[in-house]
C-alpha positions in Angstrom: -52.4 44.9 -201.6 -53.0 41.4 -200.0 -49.7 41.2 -197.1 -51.1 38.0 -195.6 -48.8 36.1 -194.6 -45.7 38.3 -196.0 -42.5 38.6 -194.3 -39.3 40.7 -195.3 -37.3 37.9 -197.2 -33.9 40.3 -195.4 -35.5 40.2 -191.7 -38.5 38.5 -191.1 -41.1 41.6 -190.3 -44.4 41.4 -191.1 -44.8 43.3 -194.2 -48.4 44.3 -192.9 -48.9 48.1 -194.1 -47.7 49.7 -197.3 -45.5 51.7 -195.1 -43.1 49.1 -194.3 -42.8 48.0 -198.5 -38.8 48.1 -199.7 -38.4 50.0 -202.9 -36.9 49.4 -206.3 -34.5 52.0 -208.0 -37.4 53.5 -209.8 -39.5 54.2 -206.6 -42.2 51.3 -207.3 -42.7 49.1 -204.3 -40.6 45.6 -203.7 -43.4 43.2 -202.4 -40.2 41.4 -201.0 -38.5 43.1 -198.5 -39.3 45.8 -196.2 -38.0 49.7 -196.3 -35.5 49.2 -193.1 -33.5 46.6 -195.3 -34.6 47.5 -198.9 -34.6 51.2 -200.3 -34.0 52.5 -203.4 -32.7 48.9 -204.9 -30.3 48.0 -202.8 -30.3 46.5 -198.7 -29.4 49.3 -196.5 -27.0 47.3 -194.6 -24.4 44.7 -195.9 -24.2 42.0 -193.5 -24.4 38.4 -192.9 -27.5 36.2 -192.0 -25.9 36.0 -188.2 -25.5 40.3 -187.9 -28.8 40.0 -189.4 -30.4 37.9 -186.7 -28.2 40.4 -183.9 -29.8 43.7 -185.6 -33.4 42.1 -185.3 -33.1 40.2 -181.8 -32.2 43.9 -180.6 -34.9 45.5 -182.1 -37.5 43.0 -180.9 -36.4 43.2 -177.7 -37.6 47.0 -177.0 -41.8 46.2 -177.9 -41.2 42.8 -175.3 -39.2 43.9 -172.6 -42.1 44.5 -170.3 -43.6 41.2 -171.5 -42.6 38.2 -168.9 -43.1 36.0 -171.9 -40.2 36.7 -173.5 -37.7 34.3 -173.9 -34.5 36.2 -175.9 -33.3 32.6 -176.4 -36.2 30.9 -177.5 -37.1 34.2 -180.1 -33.2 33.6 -181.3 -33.4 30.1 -181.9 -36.6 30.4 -183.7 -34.3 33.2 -186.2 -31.4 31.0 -186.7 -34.0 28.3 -188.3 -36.1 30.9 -189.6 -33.8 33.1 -191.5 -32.0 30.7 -193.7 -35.4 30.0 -195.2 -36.0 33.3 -196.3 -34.9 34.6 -200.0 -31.9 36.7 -198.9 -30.1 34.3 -197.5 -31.3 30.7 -198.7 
């Protein structure tokens, strides 16, 4: 499977292993969106674009918090004109 370049259309996370794949109703893969917003055929969590962006800022904070880098506003403005681009919420 070629993942270059492939982000959840829901989140934005790299889908970079066939671990992190959504799945259809049947079980077959969805090349779309990954497994933490897309299981079984339907998102695992009803929301808007702007919960959407909270969920993921919080879980991107844990991997960076030791990484001085890090600017929490800089990674949220780069999700608010990210995200609208992606097929879940355009």
């Amino acid at each position: 499977m070629n993942t270059t370049n492939q982000f959840c259309q829901s989140c934005g996370m790299p889908l970079d292993s066939e671990a992190v794949i959504g799945t259809n109703e049947d079980g077959s893969k969805n090349n779309a969106y990954c497994v933490f917003c897309y299981k079984d055929g339907k998102f695992t969590e009803d929301c808007t674009m702007e919960e959407m962006i909270a969920i993921s800022l919080k879980h991107m904070k844990e991997p960076f918090k030791d990484n001085p880098d890090f600017n929490e506003q800089e990674a949220l403005a780069k999700m608010q004109s990210f995200f609208p681009k992606l097929k879940r919420w355009a």
